[in-house]
C-alpha positions in Angstrom: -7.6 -7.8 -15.7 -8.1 -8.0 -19.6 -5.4 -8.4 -21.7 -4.2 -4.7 -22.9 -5.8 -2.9 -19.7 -3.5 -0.7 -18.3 -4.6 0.3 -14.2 -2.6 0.5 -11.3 -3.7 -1.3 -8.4 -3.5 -0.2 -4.7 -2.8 -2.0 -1.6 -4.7 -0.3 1.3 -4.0 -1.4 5.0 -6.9 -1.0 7.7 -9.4 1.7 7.6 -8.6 4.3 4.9 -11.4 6.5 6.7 -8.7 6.8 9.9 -5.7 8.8 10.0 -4.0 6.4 12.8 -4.4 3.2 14.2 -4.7 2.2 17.7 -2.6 -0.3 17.6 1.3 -0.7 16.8 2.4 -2.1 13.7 4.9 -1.7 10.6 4.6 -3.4 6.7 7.7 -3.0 4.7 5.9 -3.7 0.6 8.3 -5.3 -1.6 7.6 -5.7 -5.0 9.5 -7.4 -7.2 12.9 -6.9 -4.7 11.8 -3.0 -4.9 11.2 -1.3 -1.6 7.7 0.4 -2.6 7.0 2.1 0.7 6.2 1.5 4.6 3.2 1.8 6.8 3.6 2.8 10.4 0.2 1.9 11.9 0.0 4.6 15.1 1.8 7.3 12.8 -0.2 7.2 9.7 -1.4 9.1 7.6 -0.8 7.0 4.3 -3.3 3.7 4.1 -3.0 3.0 0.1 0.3 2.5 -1.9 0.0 2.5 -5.4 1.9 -0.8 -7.2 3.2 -0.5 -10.5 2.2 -2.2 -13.7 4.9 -5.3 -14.1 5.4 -6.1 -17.6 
């Protein structure tokens, strides 16, 4: 990323097309020690968590 861009970037698990997954699985995203959101794979329906600029 150029220097003075300002974007958020998005983490995306799987296939963002599917509401569930077949399979069983949970991510816990940290970022920097803050607890940013979960992902429960058979439950759905969010697939992309935005992360926040770090300065």
């Amino acid at each position: 990323m150029p220097k003075g861009q300002d974007a958020t970037i998005g983490l995306a698990f799987g296939d963002t097309s599917k509401l569930r997954s077949p399979v069983s699985y949970r991510v816990l995203i940290f970022v920097n020690g803050w607890n940013m959101g979960q992902f429960i794979a058979h439950v759905g329906p969010q697939r992309v968590f935005p992360n926040p600029r770090v300065s």
